[in-house]
Phi, psi and omega in degrees: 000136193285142191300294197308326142290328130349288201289301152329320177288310187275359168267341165332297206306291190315348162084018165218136179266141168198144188300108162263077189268135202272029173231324159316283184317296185314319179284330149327310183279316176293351179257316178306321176286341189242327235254311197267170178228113167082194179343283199323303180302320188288312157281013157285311178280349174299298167314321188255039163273289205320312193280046174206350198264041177250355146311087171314198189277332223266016122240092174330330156310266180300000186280333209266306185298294164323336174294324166307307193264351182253003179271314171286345170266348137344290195307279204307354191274302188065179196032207186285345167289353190273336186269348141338305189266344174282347176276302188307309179296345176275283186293353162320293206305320195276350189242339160298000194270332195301339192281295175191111173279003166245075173282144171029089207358047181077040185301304187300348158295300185281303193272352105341347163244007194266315174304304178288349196258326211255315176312137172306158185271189187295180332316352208265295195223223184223069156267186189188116208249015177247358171266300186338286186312293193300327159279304190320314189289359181249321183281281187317317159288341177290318172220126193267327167291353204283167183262332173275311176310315187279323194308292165355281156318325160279337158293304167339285204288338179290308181290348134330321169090338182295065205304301206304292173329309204276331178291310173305337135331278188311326189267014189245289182317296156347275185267055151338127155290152209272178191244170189269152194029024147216071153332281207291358201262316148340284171344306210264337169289327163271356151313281191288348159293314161318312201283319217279336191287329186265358155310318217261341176106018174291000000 
């Protein structure tokens, strides 16, 4: 089936038509995580779980990006109702990796170990900060240069007590080179680099 019909089809079903496109979501998502606040945030991602959870294997790409977004609304939801959307968000990241892990240069990797690290472990849930580690160094070598990847990692390790390790990182991330139409998400990421480097006593 031609991708615009998929992408028609699935705003029918949701009963509003909208583009489901990988720059839509990304420029979507960059306004809800950084733009919003509070209440505000939490339903802006909460909508775009909804427009996104009919989204199949068949772009790996838009896969990663569901994950992303049922993974930030995790965050933002918080508590055990939260871990719902963090099960989603694990089997997005596990079936782009089973498929080809380096999609986008090994986002599902890296936010697949961003997951294992901020959940809780068992009984509650399947966090694991030694799957953490081991995915964040598999997401950092697909792109050792990305701006997500070294941040990620360098929080792992800041959490971590690896005070030194997690600052060479954030100042690699920092001059990330930038990405083209995604400004604002560049923005708010070097937001949360400052502050963790200014956390960190930089």
């Amino acid at each position: 089936m031609p991708k615009f019909v998929t992408l028609l089809m699935l705003g029918l079903l949701s009963g509003s038509v909208f583009a489901i496109d990988l720059p839509t979501l990304q420029s979507r998502w960059a306004e809800a995580n950084y733009a919003a606040n509070g209440d505000a945030k939490e339903k802006a991602l909460e909508q775009l779980v909804k427009e996104t959870e009919s989204l199949g294997p068949q772009d790996l790409s838009l896969l990663t990006w569901k994950g992303i977004i049922n993974s930030s609304y995790a965050g933002a939801k918080g508590g055990l109702g939260a871990l719902k959307y963090a099960k989603e968000a694990k089997a997005a990241f596990e079936a782009v990796i089973a498929k080809d892990a380096s999609t986008l240069n090994g986002s599902a990797l890296t936010s697949l170990g961003v997951l294992y690290h901020k959940v809780p472990g068992w009984p509650i849930a399947f966090g694991d900060d030694k799957k953490a580690a081991d995915l964040l160094k598999r997401g950092l070598a697909a792109n050792p240069d990305g701006i997500d990847s070294n941040y990620f990692y360098a929080e792992f390790l800041a959490d971590q007590g690896d005070k030194a390790a997690a600052r060479q990182l954030l100042l690699k991330a920092r001059q990330a080179a930038p990405r083209p139409g995604r400004e604002s998400a560049d923005r708010g990421r070097q937001g949360e680099i400052t502050a963790l480097l200014n956390k960190l006593g930089s």
